[in-house]
N, C-alpha and C positions, 0 to 999 in steps of 0.2 A: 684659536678657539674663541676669543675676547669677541674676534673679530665677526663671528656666527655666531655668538649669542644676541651682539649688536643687530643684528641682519633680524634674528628670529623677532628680536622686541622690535624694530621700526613695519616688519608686516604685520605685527600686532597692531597697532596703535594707528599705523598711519592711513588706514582706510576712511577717508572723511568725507562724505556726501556734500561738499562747500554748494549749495545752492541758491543759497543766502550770501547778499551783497553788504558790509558793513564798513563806513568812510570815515575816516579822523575828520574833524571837524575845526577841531581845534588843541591847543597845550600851551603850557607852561610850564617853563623848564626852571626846579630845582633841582637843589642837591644830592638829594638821596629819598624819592617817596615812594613811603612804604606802607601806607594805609590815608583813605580819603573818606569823608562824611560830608554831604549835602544837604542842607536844608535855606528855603527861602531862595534860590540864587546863589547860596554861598558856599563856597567850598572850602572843607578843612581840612591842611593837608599835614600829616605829621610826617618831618625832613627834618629828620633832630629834633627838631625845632617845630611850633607849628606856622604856617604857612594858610593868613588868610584871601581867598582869590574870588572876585567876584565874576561869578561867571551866567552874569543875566544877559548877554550876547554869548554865546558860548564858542562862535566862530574869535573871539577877540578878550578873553579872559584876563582879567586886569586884577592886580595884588594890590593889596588894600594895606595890607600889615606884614611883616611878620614879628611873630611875637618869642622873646624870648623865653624857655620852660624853663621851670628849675630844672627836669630832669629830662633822658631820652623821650620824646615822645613816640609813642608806640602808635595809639589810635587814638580814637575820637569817637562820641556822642554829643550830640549839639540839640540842645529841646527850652523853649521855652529862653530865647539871647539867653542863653548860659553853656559853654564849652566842656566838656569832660573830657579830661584829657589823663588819657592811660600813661605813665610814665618812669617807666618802670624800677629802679631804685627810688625814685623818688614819690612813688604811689602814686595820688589822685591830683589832680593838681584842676580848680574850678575857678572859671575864667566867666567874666562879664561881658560878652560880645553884642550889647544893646546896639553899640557905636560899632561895629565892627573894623572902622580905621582906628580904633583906641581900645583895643581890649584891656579887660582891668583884672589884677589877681581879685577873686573873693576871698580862696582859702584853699589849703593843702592838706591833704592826709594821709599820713605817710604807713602804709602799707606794710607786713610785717616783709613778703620777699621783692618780687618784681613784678610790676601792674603791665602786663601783657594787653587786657583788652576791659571795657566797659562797656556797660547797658544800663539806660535807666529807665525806669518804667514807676509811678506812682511818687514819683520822691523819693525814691529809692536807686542809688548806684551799685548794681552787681560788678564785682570786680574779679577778674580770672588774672589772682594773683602769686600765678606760678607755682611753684614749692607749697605754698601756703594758700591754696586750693582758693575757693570762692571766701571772697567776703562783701559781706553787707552792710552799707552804710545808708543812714540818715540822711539825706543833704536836702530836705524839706525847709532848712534854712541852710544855703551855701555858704553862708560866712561862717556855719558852724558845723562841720561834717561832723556825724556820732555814728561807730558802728556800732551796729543793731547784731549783728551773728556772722558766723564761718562756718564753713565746713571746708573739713581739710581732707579732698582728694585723695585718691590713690596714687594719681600719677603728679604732672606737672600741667595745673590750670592753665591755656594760652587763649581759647575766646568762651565766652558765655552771650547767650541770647534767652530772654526772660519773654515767656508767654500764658497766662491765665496763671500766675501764681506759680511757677515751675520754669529754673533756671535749667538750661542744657547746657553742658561743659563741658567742651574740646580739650580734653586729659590727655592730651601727647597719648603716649604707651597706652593709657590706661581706656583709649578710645572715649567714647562721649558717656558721660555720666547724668543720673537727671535727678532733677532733687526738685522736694517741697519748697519752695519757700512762702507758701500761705504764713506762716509763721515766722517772718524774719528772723527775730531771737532764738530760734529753732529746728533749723533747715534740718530737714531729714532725708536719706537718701533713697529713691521710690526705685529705680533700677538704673542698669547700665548696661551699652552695648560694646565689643571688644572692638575694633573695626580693626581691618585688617591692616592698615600703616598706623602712621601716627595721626592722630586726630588733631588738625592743626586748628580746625575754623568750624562753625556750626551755622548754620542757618534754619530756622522752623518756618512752615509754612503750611498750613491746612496739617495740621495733625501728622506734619510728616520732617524728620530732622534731616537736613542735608549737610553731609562732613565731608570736610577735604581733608583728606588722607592719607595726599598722595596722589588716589584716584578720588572720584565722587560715589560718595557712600550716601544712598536713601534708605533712610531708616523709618517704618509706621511706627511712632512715637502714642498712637490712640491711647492704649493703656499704656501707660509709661511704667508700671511695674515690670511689663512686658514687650519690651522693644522687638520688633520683628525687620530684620535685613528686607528692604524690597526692589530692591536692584541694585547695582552697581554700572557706573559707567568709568574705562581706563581711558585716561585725558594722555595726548599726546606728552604731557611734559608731566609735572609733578605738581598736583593740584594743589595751592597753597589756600585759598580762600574760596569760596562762594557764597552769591547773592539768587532769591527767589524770588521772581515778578512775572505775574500772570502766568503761572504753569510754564516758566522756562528758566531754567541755572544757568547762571554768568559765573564762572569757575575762572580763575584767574591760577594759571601753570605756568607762566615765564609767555604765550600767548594767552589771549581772553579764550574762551569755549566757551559755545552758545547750545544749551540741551533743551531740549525738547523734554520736560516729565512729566508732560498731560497725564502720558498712563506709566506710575513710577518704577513698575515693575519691566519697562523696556525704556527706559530712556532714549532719544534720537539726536543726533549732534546736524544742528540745524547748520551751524556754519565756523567757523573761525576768524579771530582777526588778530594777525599776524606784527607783534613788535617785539620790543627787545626784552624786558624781563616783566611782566607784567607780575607785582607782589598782591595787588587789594583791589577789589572793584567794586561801584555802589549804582546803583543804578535811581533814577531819577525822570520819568517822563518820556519816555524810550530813548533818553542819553544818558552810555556810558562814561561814569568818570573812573578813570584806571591809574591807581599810584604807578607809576613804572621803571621803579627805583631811579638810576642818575639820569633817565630821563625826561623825569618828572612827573604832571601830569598830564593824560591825552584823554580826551573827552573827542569820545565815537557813539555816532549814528547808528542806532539798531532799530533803526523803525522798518525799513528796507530785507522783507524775508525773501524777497525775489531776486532773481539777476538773470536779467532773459540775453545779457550779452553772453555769458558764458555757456558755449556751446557743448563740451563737453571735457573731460579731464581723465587722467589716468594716474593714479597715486604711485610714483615706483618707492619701493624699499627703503630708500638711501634721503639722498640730498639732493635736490635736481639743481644742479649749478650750473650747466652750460645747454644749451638745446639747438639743433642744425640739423632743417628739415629739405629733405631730396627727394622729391617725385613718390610723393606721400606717404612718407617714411621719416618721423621723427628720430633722431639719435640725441639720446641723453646722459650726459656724463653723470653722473650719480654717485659723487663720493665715493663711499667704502665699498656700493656695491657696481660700481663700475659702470660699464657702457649698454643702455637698455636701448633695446630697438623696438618700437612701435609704431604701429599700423595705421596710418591717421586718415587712409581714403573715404571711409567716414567718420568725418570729425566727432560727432557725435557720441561713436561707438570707438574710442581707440582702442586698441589689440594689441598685447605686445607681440611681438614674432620671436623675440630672442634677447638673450642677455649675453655680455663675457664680463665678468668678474676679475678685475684686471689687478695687477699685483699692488700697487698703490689705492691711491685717492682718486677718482676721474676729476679734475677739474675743466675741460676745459673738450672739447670737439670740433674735428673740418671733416668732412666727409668729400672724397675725389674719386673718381673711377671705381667706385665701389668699394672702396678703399677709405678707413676709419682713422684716423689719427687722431691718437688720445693723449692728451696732456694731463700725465698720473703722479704728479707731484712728486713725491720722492725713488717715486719707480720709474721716471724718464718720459719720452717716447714711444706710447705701445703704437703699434701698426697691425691692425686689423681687419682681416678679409672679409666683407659682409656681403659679395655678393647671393651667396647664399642667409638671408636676414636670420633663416631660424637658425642658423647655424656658422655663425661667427668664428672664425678661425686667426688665431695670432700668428702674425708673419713672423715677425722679428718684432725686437723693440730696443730702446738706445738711451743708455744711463745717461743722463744727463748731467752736470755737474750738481747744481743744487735742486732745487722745485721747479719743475717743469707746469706753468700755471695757463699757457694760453699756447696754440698750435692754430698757424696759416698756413696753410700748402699753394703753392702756384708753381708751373709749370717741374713740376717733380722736385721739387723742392721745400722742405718741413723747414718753416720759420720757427721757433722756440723760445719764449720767453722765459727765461727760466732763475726769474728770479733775482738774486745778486748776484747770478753769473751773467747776468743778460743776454743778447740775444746769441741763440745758437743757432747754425744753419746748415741744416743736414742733408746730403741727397738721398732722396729716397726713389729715383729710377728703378733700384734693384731693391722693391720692398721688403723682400726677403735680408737686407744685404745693406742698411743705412750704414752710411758712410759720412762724419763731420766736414765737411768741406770749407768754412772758417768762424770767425763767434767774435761778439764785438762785447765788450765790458759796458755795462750803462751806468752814468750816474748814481744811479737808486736801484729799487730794486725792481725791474722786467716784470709787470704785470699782466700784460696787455700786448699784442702786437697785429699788424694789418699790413699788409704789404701791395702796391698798387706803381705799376711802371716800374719794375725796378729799384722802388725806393718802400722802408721798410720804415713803419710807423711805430714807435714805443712808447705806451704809455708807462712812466717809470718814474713817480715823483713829479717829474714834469713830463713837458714831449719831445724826445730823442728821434731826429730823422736824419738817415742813414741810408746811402747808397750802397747797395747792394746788387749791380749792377754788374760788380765781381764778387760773387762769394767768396771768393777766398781770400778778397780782401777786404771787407766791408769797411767805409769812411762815413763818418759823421760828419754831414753836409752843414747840421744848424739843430741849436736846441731851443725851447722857447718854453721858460717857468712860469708856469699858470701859477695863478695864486693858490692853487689847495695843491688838493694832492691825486694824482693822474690817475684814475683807475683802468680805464678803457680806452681805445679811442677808435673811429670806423673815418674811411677818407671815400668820398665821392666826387666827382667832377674838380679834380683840385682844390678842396674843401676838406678839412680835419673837423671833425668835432670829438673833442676830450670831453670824459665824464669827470669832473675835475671834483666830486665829492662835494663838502659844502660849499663850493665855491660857483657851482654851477655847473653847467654844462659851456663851453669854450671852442668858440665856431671860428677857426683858424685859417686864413689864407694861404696857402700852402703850393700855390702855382710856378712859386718861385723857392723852391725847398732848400735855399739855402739862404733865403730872406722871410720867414713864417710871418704873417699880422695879423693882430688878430683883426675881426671881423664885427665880432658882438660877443656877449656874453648870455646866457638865457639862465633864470633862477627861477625856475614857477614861484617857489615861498620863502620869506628871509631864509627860513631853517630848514630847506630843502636840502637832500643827500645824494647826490646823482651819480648814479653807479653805470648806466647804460644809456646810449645814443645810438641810434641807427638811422636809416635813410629807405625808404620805400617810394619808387618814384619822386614826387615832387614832397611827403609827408614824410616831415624828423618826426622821432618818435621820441621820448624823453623818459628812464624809468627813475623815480624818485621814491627810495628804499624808505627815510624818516615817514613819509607820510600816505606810502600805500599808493602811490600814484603813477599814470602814465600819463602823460601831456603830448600834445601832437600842433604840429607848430608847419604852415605852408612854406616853402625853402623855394618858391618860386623864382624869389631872390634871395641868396642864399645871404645876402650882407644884412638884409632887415626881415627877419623871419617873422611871420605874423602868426598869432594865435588862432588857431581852429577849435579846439575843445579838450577836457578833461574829462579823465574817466580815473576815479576815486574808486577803490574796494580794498576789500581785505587781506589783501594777499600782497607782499612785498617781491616783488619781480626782479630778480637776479639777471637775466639775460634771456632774450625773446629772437624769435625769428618769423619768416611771413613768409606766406603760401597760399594763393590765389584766397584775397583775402582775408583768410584767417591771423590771429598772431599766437603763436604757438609761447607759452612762458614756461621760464624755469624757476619755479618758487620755493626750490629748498624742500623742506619735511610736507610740503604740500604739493611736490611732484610739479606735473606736466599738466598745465591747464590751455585751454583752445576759446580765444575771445572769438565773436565775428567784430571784425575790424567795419564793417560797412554797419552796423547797429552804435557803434562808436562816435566815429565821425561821423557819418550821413551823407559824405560827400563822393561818390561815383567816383569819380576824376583820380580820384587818390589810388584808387583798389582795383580800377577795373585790369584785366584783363587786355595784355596789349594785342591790338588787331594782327600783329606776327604772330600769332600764338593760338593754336585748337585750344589749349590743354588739355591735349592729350593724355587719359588715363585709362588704365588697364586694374580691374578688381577683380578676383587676389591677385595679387602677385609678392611672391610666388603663387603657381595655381599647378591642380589637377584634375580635371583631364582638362577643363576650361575655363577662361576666363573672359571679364565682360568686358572691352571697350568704348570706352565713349570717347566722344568731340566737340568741339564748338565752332559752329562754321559765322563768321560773322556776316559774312552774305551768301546767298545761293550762287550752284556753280557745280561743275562736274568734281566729283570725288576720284580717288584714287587711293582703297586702302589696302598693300600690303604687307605681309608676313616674311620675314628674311631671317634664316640661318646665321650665325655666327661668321661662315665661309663668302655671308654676301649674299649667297643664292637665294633667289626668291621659295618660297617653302607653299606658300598660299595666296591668292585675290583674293580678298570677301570684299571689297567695293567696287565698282564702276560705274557710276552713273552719277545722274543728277541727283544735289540735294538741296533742300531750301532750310535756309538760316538757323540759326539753332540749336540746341540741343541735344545730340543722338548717340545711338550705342547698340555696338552689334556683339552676337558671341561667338568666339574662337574656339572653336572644340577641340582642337589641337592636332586638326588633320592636316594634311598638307592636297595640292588640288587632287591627287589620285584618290585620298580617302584613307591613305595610311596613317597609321596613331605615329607621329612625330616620339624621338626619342628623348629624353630629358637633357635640360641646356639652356643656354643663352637664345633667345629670339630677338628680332624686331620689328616692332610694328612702325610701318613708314605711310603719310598720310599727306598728299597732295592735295591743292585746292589753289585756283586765282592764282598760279604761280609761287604757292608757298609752300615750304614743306617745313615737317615735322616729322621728328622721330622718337620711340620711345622704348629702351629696352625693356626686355620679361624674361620669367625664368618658370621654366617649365621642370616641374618636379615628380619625381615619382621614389 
């Protein structure tokens, strides 16, 4: 049951128009930051403690100070080199930042519960101090703070923001509260609205209150007697803060959320940008600065509402953790909600065709003979029939001992990392019918596995390679410990490259697999986290989770890999695959996204299309009664297209003749040469030219 309510709330929330491209820029990694104020270049970060960072280059943010509070410090207001600092047992705490490498105490005022949040406005400090609702102080002279009035809440004060005389107050429970304060020494209460979570943060802007709530609550605050709800927007995570600049909300929910409220009564989710806990965001000059608890601060580019490389996206359900795309057909492991099949033959428009909801976690996907092999975490092995896409059938499937986290199949044979069982190796000839054939214990713990010649690749802490030449007896040939810690690894041309996490990515010689050297190291940024590495023709591809990044690197030679270009966005990329050009990503709660790879690089050479190859495609497929074929001829020449039965037998010609270079596509009606409607099945379209041939199965449905 847990388990469908999960499902109902990620197709609530996870529908997100990402159209909008937004790049980390820059960070600085404290302790614990959990709210940031900007003013001058300067950024103030409170991490216990505050934390002053100059960030007048914001690609290269340098720490000036940090200064020790008396108390927790909570937030921040900075006006006028003077620091206000919310702190919460210990109240106000007012700090001299003339000098900002020398902050000086002025004075403290200690609050009667806990200083949650500050605003100052006129000489005046509003304080949302918890239990003991707003209070108001003097600090027209900072060495001598005097409160002027209180008003004590209903609920539990956590922020206030003061505009024309009139404090708003994010009352937990008791939702946002609005008071007079024309009269300091006499704050009176003009109205309140209930919102529907807990009102954690408030923001005003043009006569309109924005609360984090949980979700984003727009409130017409016009007459503040009379607060009127004017939209609501439900934020993929749990909205802790927001900020308003130029008619757009920066909502910080563990990711940033970028809203569109020109018109507040529909709000529009321009984009997202995807990190680890995001608590407090401020914005400054179209940069974001975002506390992001133990990873400090990250200061991201939102000037960028465009991104013409992403071609097009399909949000599934779940988690998109793994993605393995065949003859225009993505397959997506999707956590909770299992293995989603979609339609990618135009990218632009993906389609799902079908799902199977599989007893675990999908972590991991290899797609062979039509045939799915899902790595479902605590549920094994699933083996899944997809020749039919919309209708996914489970063959069998095979407990594995612990997590089953990564599946390679080669020659009917399911490689299985699974964890601290490490690798298992199963036959799966009789899909219906897996059979363990033998299992090698790894070091750590089997995250990761690739299998090429016979010999089997583990990423497991470090790299475990293992011949498997006899499964049933698998030997460890040679282990080689990267310095971090192994997450992935893909082997091409006698070449390893491990995603080795902070340590880099780890281009390993490997032709001698019982002598591994390494080769090089590649780090795009000191603080980079490298989670994935692949290889398309001559271009490594590099996915760097800390900072939203894919880096692509020429592997001409593979011992000195040279830099080609970076592509920064919002979205942190779990594991990608590639398909005439395109690169298909799995981004977690932000699904299946389709970059164009040639808008990327820019470089031809990388992406084309190898002269053995039509690419040959058939739209739909499945189809009824017809579907469209296309080709690509790379010089003119006599064609040859036919249609072939399951049994081999030729079914239909539709080509014979001359064709000149290019582009083409003809339609199959699904006749065979007499003119009979063909019955439903397997076909093949087979495609001569220059002495080459291609083929490409379909599936005729009715």
């Amino acid at each position: 049951m847990m388990k469908k309510i999960i499902l109902f709330l990620m197709v609530v929330i996870i529908i997100l128009p990402l159209s909008a491209v937004y790049f980390k820029i820059g960070e600085y990694a404290t302790a614990d930051a959990h709210s940031v104020f900007v003013s001058d270049n300067i950024a103030y970060v409170a991490d216990v403690d505050l934390q002053i960072i100059d960030v007048s280059n914001p690609q290269n943010p340098v720490l000036l100070v940090t200064y020790d509070t008396l108390g927790y410090a909570e937030s921040f207001f900075a006006s006028d080199n003077i620091a206000y600092v919310a702190e919460g047992y210990a109240g106000l705490e007012i700090i001299d930042v003339s000098n900002p490498q020398n902050p000086v105490l002025m004075s403290y005022y200690a609050t009667p519960d806990y200083a949650y949040s500050v605003f100052i406005s006129n000489n005046i400090a509003y304080v949302a101090d918890g239990l003991s609702g707003l209070q108001i102080i003097d600090v027209s002279n900072p060495q001598n703070s005097v409160l002027l009035g209180a008003y004590d809440t209903s609920g539990s004060a956590l922020s206030v923001f003061v505009s024309d005389n009139i404090a708003y107050v994010a009352d937990e429970n008791a939702g946002l509260q609005i008071i007079d304060v024309s009269n300091p020494q006499n704050p009176v209460l003009l109205g309140a609205y209930d919102t529907s979570g807990s009102a954690l943060s408030v923001f005003v802007y043009n006569n309109i209150a924005y609360v984090a709530d949980g979700d984003l609550q727009i409130i017409d605050v016009s007459n503040p007697q009379n607060p009127i709800l004017l939209g609501a927007y439900d934020t993929s995570g749990s909205a802790l803060s927001v900020f308003v600049s130029n008619n757009i909300a920066y909502v910080a929910d563990g990711d940033l959320q970028i809203i569109d409220v020109s018109n507040p009564q529909n709000p529009v989710l321009l984009g997202a940008y995807d990190t680890v806990y995001v608590k407090f965001v401020f914005i400054s000059d179209n940069i974001s600065y975002v506390a992001n608890g133990y990873s400090g601060l990250e200061i991201i580019d939102i000037s960028n509402s465009q991104n013409p490389v992403l071609v097009g996206a399909y949000h599934t359900s779940g988690y998109a953790e793994s993605v393995f795309v065949s003859d225009n057909i993505t397959y997506v492991a999707d956590w909770w909600t299992g293995l989603q099949i979609i339609d990618v033959f135009n990218p632009q428009n993906p389609v799902l065709l079908g799902a199977y909801d599989t007893l675990g976690s999908a972590r991991s996907v290899f797609v062979s003979d039509n045939i799915a092999y899902v790595a479902d975490l605590d549920a094994g092995l699933q083996i899944i029939d997809v020749s039919n896409p919309q209708n996914p059938v489970l063959l069998s499937a095979y407990s594995t001992y612990r997590s089953a986290l990564s599946v390679f199949v080669s020659n009917n044979i399911a490689y299985v990392a699974d964890g601290y069982s490490g690798l298992l190796i199963i036959d799966v000839s009789n899909p219906q019918n897996p059979v363990l054939l033998g299992f090698y214990n790894t070091y750590g713990s089997a995250l990761s596995v690739f299998v090429s010649d016979n010999i089997a690749y583990l990423a497991s802490i470090d790299l475990e390679i293992i011949d498997v030449s006899n499964p049933q007896n698998p030997v460890l040939l040679s282990s080689y410990d990267t310095p971090g810690y192994a997450l992935s690894v893909f082997v091409s041309d006698n070449i390893a490259y491990v995603a080795d996490g902070n340590a880099g990515l780890q281009i390993i010689d490997v032709s001698n697999p019982s002598l591994p050297v390494l080769l090089d190291t590649i780090k795009p940024r000191p603080t980079s986290a490298i989670i994935n590495g692949k290889i398309c023709n001559n271009l490594l591809i590099i996915s760097d989770t800390k900072w939203n990044e894919l880096s692509f690197y020429d592997i001409s030679n593979a011992a000195s890999p040279e830099f080609v270009c970076k592509y920064s966005w919002n979205l942190a990329t779990y594991d990608f695959s590639i398909q005439d050009g395109y690169l298909y990503t799995a981004n977690r709660y932000y699904g299946l996204n389709i970059l164009d790879l040639n808008q990327i690089v820019g470089i031809d050479d990388y992406i084309q299309v190898p002269a053995t190859s039509f690419n040959l495609r058939n739209y739909p497929n499945p189809f009824n009664p017809e579907t469209t074929i296309s080709f690509e001829l790379s010089k003119a020449g006599n064609v040859v297209l036919d249609i072939y039965n399951i049994k081999g037998e030729l079914v239909k010609r539709i080509i014979n003749h001359q064709m000149s270079n290019g582009m083409h596509s003809v339609v199959w009606d699904g006749k065979d040469n007499n003119g009979h409607i063909c019955s439903s099945g397997i076909y093949c379209c087979k495609i001569s030219n220059n002495g080459i041939v291609e083929t490409k199965k379909m599936l005729l449905l009715k």
